[in-house]
C-alpha positions in Angstrom: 29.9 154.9 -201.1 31.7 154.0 -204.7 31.3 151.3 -206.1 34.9 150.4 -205.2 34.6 150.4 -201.1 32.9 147.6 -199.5 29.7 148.2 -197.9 31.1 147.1 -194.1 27.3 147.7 -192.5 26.6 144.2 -193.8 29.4 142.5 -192.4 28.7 140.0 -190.0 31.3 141.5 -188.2 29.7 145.0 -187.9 26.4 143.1 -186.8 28.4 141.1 -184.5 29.5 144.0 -183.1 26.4 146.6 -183.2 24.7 143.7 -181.0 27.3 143.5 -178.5 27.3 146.7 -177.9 23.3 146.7 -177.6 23.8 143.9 -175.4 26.6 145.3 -172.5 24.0 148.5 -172.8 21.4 146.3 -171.0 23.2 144.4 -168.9 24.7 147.3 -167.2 21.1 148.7 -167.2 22.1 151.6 -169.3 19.1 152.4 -171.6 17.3 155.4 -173.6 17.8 156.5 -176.8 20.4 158.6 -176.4 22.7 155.6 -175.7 21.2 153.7 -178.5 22.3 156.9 -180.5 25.9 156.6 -179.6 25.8 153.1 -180.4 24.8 154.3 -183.7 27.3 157.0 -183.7 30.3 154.3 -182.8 29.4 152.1 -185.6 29.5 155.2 -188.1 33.0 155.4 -186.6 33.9 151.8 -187.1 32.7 151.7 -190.5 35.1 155.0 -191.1 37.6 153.1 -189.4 37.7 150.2 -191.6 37.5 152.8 -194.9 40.2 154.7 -193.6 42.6 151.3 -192.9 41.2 150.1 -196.6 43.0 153.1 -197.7 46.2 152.8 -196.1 46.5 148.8 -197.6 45.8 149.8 -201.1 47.7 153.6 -201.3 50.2 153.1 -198.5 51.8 155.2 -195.8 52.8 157.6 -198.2 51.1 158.9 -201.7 52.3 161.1 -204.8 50.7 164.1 -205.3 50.8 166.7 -207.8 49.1 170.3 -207.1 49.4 170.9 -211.0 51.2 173.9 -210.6 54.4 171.5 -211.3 54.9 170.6 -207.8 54.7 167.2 -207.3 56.3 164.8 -204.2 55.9 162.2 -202.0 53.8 163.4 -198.6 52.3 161.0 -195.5 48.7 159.7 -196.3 46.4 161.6 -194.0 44.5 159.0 -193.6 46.5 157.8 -191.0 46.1 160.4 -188.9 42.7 160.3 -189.5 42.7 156.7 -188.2 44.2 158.1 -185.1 41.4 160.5 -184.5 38.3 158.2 -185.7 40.0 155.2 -183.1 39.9 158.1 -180.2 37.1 159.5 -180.5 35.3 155.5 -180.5 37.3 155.2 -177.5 35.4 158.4 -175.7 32.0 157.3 -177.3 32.8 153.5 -175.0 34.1 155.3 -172.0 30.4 157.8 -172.6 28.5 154.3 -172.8 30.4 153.0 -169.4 31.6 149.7 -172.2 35.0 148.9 -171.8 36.5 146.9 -174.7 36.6 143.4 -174.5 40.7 142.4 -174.0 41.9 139.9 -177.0 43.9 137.4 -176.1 47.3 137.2 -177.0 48.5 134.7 -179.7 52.4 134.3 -177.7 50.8 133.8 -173.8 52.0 131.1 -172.0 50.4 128.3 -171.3 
């Protein structure tokens, strides 16, 4: 990790999260390590996630680039795709762990 990119494993957030996870695993009496491994595996994801998303807020949806053989242009940052694919692939890892994700609420609900 540069020196640029914040270290997201010591987020509260990211703990917050890591324990949930642990936490629905025994509830639903799911347990060995190969579930504590996709836990594991998810957070790698998250953390990705949030890099990724970093990315896109400082660079943008699109970036320059120059192949220094003169040609130079505007093209989509593939980091959003990559977004796309990291955020699916954390949704198969909860579906592997029988964890559904917890529904926010929304902010415009009636009362």
């Amino acid at each position: 990790m540069t020196e640029k990119t914040k270290d997201f494993t010591k987020t509260k957030k990211y703990k917050s999260i890591r324990q949930d996870l642990l936490d629905q695993l025994e509830r639903n009496g799911t347990c060995g390590e190969h579930y504590t491994d996709l836990v594991h595996d998810y957070m790698d994801l998250w953390v990705e996630k949030k890099l990724l998303s970093e990315d896109i807020r400082v660079r943008g949806v699109t970036v320059t680039y120059n192949n220094g053989g003169g040609q130079s242009g505007v093209k989509k940052n593939d980091s959003i795709q990559e977004k796309i694919r990291v955020s699916q692939q954390m949704l198969n890892i909860l579906n592997a762990l029988g964890i559904k994700p917890a529904q926010e609420a929304d902010d415009d609900d009636e009362l």
